[in-house]
DRENDO-1510 file (C-alpha; in Angstrom, 1 decimal, always signed):
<recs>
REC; n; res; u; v; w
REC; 1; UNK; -80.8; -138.2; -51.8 .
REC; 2; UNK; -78.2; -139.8; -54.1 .
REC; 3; UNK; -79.6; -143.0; -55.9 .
REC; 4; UNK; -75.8; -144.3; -56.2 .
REC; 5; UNK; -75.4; -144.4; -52.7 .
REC; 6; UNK; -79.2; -145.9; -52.1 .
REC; 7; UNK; -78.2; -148.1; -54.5 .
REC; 8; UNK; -74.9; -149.4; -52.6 .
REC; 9; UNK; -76.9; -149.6; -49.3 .
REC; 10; UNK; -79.8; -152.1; -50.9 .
REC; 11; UNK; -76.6; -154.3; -52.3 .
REC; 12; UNK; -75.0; -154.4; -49.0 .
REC; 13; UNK; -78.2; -155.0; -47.3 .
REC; 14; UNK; -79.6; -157.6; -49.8 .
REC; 15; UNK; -76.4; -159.6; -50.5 .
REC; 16; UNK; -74.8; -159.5; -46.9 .
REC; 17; UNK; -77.9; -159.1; -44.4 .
REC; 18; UNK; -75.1; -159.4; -41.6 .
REC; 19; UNK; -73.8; -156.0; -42.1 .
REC; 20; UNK; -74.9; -153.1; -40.4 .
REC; 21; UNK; -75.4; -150.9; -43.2 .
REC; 22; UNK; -77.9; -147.8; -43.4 .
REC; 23; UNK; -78.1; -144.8; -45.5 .
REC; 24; UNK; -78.3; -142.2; -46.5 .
REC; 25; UNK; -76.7; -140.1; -42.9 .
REC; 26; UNK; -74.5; -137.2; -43.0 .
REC; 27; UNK; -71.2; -138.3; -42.3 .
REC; 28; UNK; -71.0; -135.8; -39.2 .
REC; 29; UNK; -74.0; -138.2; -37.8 .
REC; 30; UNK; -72.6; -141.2; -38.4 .
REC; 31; UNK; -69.5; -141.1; -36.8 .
REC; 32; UNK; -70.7; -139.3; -33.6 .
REC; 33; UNK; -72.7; -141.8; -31.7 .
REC; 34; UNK; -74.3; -139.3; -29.6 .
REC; 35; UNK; -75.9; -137.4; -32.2 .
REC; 36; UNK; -76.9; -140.8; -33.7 .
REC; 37; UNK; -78.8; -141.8; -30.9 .
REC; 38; UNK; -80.2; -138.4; -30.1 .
REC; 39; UNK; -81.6; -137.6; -33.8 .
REC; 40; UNK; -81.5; -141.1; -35.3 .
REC; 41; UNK; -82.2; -143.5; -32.8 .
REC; 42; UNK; -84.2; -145.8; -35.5 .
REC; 43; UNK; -80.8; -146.7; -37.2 .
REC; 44; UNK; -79.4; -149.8; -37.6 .
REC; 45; UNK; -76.1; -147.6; -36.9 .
REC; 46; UNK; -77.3; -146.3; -33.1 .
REC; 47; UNK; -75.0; -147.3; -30.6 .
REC; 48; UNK; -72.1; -148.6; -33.0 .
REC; 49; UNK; -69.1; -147.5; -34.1 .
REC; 50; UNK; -69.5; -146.8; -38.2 .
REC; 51; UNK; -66.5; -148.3; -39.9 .
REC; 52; UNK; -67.3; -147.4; -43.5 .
REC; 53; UNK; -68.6; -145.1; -45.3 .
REC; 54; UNK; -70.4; -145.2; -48.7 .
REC; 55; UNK; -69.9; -142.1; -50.8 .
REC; 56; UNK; -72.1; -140.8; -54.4 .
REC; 57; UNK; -68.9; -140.7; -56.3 .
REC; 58; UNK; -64.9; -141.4; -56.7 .
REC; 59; UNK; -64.4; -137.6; -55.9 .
REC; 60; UNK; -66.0; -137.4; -52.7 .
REC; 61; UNK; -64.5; -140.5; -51.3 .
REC; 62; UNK; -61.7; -139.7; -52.3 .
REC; 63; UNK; -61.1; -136.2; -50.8 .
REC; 64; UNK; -63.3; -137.7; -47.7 .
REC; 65; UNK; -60.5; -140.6; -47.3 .
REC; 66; UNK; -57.1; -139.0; -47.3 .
REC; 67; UNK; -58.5; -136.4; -45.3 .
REC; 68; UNK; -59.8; -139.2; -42.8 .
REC; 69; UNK; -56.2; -141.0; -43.4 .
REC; 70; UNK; -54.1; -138.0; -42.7 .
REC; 71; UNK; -55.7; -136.9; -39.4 .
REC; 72; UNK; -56.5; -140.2; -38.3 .
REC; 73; UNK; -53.7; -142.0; -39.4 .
REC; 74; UNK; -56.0; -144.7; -39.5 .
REC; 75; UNK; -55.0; -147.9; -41.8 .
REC; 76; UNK; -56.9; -147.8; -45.2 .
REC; 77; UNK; -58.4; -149.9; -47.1 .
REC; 78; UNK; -60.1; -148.6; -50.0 .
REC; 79; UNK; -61.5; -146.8; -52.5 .
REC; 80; UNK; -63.3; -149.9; -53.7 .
REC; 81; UNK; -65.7; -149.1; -56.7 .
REC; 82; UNK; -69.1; -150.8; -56.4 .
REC; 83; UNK; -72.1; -151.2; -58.7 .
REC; 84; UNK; -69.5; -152.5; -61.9 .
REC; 85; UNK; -69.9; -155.1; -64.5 .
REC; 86; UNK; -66.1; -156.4; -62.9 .
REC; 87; UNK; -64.7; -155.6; -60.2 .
REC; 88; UNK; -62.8; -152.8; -59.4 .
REC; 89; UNK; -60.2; -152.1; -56.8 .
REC; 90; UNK; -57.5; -149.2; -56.5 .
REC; 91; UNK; -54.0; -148.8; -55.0 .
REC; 92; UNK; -53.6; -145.4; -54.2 .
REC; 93; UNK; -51.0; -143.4; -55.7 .
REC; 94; UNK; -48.1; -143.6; -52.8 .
REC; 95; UNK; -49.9; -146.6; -50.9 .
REC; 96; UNK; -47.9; -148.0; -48.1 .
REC; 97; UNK; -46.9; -151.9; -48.5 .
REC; 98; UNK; -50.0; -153.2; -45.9 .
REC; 99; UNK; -52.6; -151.6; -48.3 .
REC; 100; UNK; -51.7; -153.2; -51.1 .
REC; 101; UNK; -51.9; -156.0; -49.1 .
REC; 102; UNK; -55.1; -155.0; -47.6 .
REC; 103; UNK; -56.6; -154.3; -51.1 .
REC; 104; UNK; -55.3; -157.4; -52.8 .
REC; 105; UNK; -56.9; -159.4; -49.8 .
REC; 106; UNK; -59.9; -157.8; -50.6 .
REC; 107; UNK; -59.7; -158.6; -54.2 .
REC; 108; UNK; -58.9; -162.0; -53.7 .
REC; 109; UNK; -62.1; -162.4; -51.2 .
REC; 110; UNK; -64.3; -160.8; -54.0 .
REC; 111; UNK; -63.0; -163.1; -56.7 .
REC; 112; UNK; -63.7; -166.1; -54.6 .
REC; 113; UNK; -67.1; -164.6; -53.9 .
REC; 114; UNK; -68.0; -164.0; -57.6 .
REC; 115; UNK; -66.7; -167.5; -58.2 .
REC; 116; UNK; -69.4; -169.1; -55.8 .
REC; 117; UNK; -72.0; -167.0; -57.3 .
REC; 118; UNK; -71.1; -167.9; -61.0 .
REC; 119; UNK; -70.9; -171.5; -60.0 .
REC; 120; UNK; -74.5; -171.7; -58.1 .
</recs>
């Protein structure tokens, strides 16, 4: 079991209880619903479609996520580092125009979010 990625999930779960977010769950799991149900049906995650993914480490995601992107060709939003003293967010190498849009919305949304925080 990771402890960065245990880690991640207790933020998530502590600082937006909204989000269903569980972990730790083989990727393969938790993006086929049916195997969710059938060996996890305890999880948060059975019965919906997983939209994000929470890897150890920069490398994994990052191989995990162009992989995802060039199959899929999904729309991207990410890698987003977590668990920093500041935040951190990355433009790919090559992005396209909508994610740097997509990541600077993101950043903008976590500013404004730190700034309420700082400010209670």
């Amino acid at each position: 079991m990771s402890t960065k990625v245990t880690e991640a999930v207790k933020i998530l779960q502590d600082n937006y209880p909204e989000i269903d977010v569980d972990g730790e769950i083989q990727a393969d799991f938790a993006l086929n619903q049916e195997m969710m149900k059938e060996h996890f049906p305890f999880s948060k995650l059975a019965g919906k479609k997983v939209n994000a993914l929470i890897f150890p480490e920069l490398s994994s995601a990052n191989i995990a996520y162009k992989i995802m992107k060039e199959l899929n060709d999904i729309e991207s939003v990410g890698p987003i580092l977590m668990g920093m003293d500041k935040p951190v967010h990355i433009v790919q190498l090559g992005a396209r125009v909508d994610e740097m849009v997509n990541m600077t919305t993101i950043a903008v949304v976590d500013a404004q979010e730190r700034d309420k925080k700082n400010k209670l």
